[in-house]
N, C-alpha and C positions, 0 to 999 in steps of 0.2 A: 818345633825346632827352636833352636836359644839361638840371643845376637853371633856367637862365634859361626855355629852350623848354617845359620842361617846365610851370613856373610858370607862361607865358602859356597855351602851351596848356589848362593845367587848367582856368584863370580861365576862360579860352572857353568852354570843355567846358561848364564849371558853370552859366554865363551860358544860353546855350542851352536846357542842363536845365530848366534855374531857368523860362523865356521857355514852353517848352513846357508844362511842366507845370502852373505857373500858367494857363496858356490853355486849357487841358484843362478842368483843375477848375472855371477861371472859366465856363466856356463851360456844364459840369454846373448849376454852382448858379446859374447865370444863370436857365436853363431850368427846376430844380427849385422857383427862388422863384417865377419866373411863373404855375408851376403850385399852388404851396401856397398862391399870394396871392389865385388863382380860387378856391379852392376856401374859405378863409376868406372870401371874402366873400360865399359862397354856402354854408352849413353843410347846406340838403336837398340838393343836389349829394353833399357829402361822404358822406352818410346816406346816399344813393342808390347811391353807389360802391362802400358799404362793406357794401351790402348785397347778403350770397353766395346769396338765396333768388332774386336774379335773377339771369337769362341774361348767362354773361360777356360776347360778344358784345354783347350791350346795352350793357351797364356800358363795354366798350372802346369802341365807339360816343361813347357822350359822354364821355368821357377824351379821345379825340380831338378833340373838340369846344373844348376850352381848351388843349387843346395850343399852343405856339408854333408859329407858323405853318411857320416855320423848323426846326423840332425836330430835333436828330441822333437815328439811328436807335440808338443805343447809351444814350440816357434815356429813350426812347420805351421800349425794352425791358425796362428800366428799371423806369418807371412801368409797366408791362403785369404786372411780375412780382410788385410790393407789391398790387395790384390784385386778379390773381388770387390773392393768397396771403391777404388780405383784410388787409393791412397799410398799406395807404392814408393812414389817420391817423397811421401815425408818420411821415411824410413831414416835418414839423416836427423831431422829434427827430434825422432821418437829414441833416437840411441844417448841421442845429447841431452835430454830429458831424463831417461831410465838413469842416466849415469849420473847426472847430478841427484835424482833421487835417492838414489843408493848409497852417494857420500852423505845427502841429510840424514837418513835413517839410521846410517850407522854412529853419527855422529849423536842419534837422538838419545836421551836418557831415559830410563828404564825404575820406576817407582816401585820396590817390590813392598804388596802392604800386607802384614800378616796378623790374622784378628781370630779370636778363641771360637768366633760361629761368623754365618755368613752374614755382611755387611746388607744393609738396604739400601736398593738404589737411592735414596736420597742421603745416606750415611756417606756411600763411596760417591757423592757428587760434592756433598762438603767436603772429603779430604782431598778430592781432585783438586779443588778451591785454593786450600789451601795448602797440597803443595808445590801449586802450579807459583801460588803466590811469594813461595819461601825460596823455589827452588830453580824452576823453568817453566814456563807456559806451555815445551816442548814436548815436557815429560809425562811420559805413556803410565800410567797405574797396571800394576798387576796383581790382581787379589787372590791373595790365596786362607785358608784353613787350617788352625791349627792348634787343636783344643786343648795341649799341653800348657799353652800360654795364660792361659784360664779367664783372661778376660785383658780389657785394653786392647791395643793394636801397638807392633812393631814394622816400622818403617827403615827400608834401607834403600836410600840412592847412593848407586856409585858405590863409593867406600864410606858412607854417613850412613851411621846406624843408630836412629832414636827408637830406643825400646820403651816405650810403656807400658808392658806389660803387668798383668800382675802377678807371674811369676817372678819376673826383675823386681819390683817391689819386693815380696816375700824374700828372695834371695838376697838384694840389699840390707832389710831389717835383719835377718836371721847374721848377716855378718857383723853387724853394730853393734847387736845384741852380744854375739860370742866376742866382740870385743873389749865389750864390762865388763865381761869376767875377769 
C-alpha cells in the first residue's frame, strides 16, 4: 500500500473499529443501565440479590426476571458472575467505569506502522519509543506487511503520514530526475 491507499485505508480501518466497538460497549451499558435502573428502583430486590444466605439459583431466577428481554448472553454472564460473587452493588460503579473507559479508548490514538517484512520485537519496541515520544505515550502501534514498500517503514497517525519507504524514495528520485530533463 502507498501513503495515499494507505491513509484511506487506515481511516476505514479506524472508522469500522471505532462503528464496532462503540456498538459493543453501547449495546453492554445499554443492557447494564436497564438492569442498575430495576434494581435502584427496587432497593429489597437489591438486598435480595445480594443476599449469599440464599440459593443462587434463586437469586438467578429473579435476576432473570429484569433482565432485558433481549439480553446478550455475554452480560447475562456478566451479571450471573457479580451475582454469584456477591458484587451486585457495584454494578453502579462498574457502568461509570466501562463508560469512562470507552470515551478513553476512543479517544485513544491509533499508530498504523507499515514495513516491507516483519519488524522484531525489539525493532517494534524502539518505534513504540519513539512514537510514543513524538506523538502520545497513549498511542497503540499497529503493525502490519507490506512488501511492495520494499524496505523502510511508513508510519501513519491520525492524518500524519511519514513515509520512509523505499518505494517513496525511488518514486521521489525518479520525479527529480524526470524533472532535468
Amino acid at each position: 500500500m502507498r501513503g495515499s491507499e494507505y491513509s484511506q485505508d487506515g481511516e476505514l480501518s479506524q472508522a469500522y473499529a471505532a462503528a464496532a466497538y462503540q456498538h459493543t460497549t453501547g449495546a453492554w451499558l445499554s443492557e447494564l443501565n436497564a438492569v442498575r435502573d430495576k434494581l435502584a428502583a427496587d432497593p429489597a430486590l437489591l438486598a435480595d440479590l445480594s443476599n449469599s444466605e440464599l440459593d443462587f439459583a434463586k437469586r438467578q431466577a429473579r435476576l432473570n426476571a429484569i433482565l432485558p428481554s433481549a439480553a446478550r448472553t455475554d452480560v447475562k454472564n456478566f451479571l450471573y458472575t457479580l451475582l454469584r460473587e456477591g458484587h451486585l452493588a457495584l454494578l453502579d460503579a462498574v457502568i461509570a467505569d466501562l463508560t469512562r473507559m470507552a470515551a478513553q479508548r476512543s479517544a485513544a490514538q491509533v499508530a498504523h506502522v507499515t514495513s516491507a517484512v516483519p519488524l522484531t520485537p525489539d525493532e517494534q519496541e524502539a518505534l513504540r519509543q519513539q512514537v510514543h515520544a513524538r506523538f502520545s505515550s497513549e498511542a497503540e502501534l499497529d503493525f502490519h506487511v507490506d512488501p511492495s514498500i520494499l524496505g523502510g517503514v511508513v508510519l501513519q497517525v491520525g492524518d500524519k503520514v511519514i513515509d520512509g519507504s523505499i518505494a517513496a524514495r525511488l518514486t521521489a528520485l525518479h520525479e527529480r530526475l524526470a524533472a532535468v530533463r
